[in-house]
PyMOL commands that place a pseudoatom at each C-alpha (Angstrom):
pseudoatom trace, name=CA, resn=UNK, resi=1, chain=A, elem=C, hetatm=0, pos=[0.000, 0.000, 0.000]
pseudoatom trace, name=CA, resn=UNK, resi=2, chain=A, elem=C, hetatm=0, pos=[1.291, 3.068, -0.818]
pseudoatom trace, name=CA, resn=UNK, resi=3, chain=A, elem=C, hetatm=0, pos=[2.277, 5.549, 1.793]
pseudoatom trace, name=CA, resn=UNK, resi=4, chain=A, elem=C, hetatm=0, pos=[-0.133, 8.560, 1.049]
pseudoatom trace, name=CA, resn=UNK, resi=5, chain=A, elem=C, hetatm=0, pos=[-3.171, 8.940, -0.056]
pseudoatom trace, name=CA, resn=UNK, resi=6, chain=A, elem=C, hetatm=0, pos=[-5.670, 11.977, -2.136]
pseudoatom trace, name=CA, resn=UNK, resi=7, chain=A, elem=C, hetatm=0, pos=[-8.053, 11.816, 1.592]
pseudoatom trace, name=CA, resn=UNK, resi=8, chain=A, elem=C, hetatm=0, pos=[-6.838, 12.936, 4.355]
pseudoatom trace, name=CA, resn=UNK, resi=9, chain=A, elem=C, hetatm=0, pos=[-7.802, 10.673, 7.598]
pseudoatom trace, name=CA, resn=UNK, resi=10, chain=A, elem=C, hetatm=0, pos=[-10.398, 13.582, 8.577]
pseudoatom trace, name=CA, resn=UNK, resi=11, chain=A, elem=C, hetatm=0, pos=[-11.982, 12.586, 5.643]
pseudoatom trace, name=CA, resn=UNK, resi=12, chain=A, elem=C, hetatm=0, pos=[-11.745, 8.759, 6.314]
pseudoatom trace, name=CA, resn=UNK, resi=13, chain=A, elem=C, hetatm=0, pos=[-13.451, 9.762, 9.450]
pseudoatom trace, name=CA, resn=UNK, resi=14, chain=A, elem=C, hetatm=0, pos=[-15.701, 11.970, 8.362]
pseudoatom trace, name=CA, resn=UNK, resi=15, chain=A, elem=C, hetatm=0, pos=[-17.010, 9.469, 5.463]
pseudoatom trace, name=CA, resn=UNK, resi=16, chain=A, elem=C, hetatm=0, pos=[-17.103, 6.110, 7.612]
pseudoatom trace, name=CA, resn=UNK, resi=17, chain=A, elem=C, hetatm=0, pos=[-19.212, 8.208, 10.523]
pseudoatom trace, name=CA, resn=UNK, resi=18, chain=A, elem=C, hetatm=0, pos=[-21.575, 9.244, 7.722]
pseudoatom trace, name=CA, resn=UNK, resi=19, chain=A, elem=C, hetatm=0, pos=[-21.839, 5.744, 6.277]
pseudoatom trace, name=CA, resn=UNK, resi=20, chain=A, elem=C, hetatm=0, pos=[-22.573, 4.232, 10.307]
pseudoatom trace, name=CA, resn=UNK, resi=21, chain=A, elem=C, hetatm=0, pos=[-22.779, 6.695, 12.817]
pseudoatom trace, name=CA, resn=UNK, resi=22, chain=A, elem=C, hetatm=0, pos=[-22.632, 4.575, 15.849]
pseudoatom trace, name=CA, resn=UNK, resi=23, chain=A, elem=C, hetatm=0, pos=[-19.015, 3.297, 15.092]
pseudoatom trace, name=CA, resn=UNK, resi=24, chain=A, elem=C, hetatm=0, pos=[-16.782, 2.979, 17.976]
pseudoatom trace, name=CA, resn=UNK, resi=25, chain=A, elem=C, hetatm=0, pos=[-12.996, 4.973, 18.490]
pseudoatom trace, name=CA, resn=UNK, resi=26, chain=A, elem=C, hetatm=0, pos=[-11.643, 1.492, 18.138]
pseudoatom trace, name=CA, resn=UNK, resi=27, chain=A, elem=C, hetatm=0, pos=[-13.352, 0.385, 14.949]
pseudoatom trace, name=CA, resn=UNK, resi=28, chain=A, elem=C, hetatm=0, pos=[-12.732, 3.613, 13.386]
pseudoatom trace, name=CA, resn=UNK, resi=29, chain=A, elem=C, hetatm=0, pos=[-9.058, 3.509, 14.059]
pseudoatom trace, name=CA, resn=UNK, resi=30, chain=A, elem=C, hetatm=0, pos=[-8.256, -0.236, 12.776]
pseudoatom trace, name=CA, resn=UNK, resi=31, chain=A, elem=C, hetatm=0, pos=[-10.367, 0.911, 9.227]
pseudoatom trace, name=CA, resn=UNK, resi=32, chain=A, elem=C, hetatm=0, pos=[-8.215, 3.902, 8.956]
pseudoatom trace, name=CA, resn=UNK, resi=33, chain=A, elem=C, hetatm=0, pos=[-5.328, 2.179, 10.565]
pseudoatom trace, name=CA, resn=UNK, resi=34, chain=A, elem=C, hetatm=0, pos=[-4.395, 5.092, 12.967]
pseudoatom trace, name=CA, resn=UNK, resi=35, chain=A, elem=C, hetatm=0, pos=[-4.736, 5.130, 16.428]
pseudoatom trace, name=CA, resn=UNK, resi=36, chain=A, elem=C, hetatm=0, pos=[-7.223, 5.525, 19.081]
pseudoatom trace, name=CA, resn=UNK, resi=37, chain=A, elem=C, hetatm=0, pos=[-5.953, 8.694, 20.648]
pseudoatom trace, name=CA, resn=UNK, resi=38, chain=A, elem=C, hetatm=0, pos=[-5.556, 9.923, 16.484]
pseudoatom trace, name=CA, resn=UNK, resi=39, chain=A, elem=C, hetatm=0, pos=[-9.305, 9.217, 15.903]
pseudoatom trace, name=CA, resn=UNK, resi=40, chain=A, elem=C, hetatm=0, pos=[-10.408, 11.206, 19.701]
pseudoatom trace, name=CA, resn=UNK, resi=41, chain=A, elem=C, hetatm=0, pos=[-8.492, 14.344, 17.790]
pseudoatom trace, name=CA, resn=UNK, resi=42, chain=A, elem=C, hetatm=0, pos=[-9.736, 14.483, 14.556]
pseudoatom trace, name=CA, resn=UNK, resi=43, chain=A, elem=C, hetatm=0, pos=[-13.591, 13.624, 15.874]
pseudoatom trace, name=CA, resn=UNK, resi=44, chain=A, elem=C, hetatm=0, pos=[-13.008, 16.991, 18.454]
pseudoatom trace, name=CA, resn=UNK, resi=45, chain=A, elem=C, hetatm=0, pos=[-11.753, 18.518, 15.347]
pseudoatom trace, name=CA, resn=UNK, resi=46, chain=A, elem=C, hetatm=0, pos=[-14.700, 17.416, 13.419]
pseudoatom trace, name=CA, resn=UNK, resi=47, chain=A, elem=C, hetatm=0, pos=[-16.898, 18.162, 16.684]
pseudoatom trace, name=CA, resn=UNK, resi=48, chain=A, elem=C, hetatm=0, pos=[-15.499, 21.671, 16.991]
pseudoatom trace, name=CA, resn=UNK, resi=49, chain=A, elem=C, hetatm=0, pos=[-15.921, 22.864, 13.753]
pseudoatom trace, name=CA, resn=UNK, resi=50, chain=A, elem=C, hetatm=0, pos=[-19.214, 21.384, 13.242]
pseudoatom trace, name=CA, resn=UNK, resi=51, chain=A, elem=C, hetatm=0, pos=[-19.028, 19.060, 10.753]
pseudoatom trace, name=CA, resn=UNK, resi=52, chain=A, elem=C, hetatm=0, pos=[-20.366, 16.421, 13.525]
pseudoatom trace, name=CA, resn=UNK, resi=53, chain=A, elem=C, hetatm=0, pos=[-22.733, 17.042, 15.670]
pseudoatom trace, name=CA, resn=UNK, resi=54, chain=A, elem=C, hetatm=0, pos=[-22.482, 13.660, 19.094]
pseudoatom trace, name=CA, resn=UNK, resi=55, chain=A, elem=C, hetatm=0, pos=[-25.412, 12.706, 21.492]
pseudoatom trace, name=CA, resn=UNK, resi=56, chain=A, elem=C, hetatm=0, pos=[-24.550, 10.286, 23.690]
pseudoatom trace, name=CA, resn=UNK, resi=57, chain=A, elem=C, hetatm=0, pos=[-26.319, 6.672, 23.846]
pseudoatom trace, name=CA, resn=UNK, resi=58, chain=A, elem=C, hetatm=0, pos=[-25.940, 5.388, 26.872]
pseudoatom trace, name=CA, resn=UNK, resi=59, chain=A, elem=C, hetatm=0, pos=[-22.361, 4.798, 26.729]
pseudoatom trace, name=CA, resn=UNK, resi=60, chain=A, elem=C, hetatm=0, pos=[-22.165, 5.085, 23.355]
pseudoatom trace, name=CA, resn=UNK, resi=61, chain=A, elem=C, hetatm=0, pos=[-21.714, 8.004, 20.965]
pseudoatom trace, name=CA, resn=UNK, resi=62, chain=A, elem=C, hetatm=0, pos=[-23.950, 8.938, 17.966]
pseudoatom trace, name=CA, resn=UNK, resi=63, chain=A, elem=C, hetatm=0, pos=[-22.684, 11.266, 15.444]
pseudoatom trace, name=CA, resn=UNK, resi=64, chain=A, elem=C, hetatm=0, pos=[-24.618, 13.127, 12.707]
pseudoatom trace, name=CA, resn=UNK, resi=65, chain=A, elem=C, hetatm=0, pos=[-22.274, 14.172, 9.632]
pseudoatom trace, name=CA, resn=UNK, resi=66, chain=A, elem=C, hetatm=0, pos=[-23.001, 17.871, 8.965]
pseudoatom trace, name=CA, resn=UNK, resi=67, chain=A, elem=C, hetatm=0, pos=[-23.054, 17.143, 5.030]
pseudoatom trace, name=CA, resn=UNK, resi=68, chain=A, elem=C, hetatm=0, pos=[-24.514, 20.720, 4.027]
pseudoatom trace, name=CA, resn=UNK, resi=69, chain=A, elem=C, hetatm=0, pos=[-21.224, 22.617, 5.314]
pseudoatom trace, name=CA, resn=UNK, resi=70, chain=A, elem=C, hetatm=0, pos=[-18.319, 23.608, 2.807]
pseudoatom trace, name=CA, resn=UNK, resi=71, chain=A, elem=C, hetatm=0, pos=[-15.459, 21.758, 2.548]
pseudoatom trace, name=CA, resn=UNK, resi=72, chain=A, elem=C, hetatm=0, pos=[-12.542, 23.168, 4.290]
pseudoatom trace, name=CA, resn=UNK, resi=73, chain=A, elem=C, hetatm=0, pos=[-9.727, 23.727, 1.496]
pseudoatom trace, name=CA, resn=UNK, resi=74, chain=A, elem=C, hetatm=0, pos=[-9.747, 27.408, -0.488]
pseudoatom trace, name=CA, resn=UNK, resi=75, chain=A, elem=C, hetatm=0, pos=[-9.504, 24.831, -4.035]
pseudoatom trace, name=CA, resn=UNK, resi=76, chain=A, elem=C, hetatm=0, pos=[-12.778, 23.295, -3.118]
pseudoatom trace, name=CA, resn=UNK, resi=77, chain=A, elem=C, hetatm=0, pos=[-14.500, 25.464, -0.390]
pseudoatom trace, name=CA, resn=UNK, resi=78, chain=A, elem=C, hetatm=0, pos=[-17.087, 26.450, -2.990]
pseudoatom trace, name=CA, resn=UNK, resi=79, chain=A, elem=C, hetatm=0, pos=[-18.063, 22.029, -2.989]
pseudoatom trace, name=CA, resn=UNK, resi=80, chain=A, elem=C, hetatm=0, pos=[-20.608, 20.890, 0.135]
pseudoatom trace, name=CA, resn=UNK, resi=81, chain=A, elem=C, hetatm=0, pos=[-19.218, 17.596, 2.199]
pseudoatom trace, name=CA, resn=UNK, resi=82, chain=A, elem=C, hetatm=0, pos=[-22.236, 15.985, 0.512]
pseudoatom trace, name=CA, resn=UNK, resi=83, chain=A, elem=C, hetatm=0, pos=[-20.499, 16.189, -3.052]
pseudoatom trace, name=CA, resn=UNK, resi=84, chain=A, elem=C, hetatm=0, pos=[-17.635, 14.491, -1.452]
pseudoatom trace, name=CA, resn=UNK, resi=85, chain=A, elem=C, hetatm=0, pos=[-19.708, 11.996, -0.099]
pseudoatom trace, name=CA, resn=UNK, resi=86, chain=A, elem=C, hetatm=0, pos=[-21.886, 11.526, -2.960]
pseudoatom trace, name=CA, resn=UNK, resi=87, chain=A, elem=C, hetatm=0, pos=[-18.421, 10.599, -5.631]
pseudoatom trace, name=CA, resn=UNK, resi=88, chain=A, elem=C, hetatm=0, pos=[-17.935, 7.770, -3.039]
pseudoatom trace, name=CA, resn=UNK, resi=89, chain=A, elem=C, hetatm=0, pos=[-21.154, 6.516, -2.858]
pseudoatom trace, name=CA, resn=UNK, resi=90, chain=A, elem=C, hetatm=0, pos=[-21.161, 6.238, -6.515]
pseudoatom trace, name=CA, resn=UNK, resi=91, chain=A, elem=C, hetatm=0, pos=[-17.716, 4.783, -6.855]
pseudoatom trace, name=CA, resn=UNK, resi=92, chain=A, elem=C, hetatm=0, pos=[-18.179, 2.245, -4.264]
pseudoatom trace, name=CA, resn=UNK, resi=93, chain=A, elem=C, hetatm=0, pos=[-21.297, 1.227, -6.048]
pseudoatom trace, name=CA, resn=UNK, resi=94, chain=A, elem=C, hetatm=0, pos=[-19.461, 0.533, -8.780]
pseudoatom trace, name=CA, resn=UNK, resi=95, chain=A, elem=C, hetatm=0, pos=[-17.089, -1.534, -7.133]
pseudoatom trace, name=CA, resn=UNK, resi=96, chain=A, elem=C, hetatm=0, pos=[-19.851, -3.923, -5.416]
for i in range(1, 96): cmd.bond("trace and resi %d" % i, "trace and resi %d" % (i + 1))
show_as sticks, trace
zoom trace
């Protein structure tokens, strides 16, 4: 595998809370292969700049992906997160 890729691990975040919102620190960390603590970081990042919005579910979290907001980079700030989801979604189905 090579080591870099075009999305940054925000984005890996961002896209596998959209696809299941009630996914664990741990599971998100071994699908993006970073660590727990590296996952806590970018989901307060996320969190902060409210592109997820957590309730808590007992002791789990639930997180709503805040698709309508820009994205964050000058190139593409004038593309929602839903565009970005929405070329995945179509390229995964594809794949299947």
């Amino acid at each position: 595998m090579a080591h870099w890729t075009f999305l940054s691990n925000h984005a890996h975040v961002l896209l596998l809370l959209w696809e299941d919102p009630d996914l664990r620190v741990r599971e998100l960390a071994e699908r993006v292969g970073i660590t727990e603590r590296a996952v806590q970081r970018i989901t307060h990042d996320l969190i902060e700049d409210g592109y997820l919005e957590v309730t808590k579910d007992g002791r789990r979290n639930h997180y709503v992906v805040r698709d309508d907001l820009p994205l964050r980079h000058p190139i593409e700030a004038n593309a929602k997160v839903s565009c970005l989801i929405d070329i995945l979604k179509a390229t995964k189905r594809e794949s299947d």
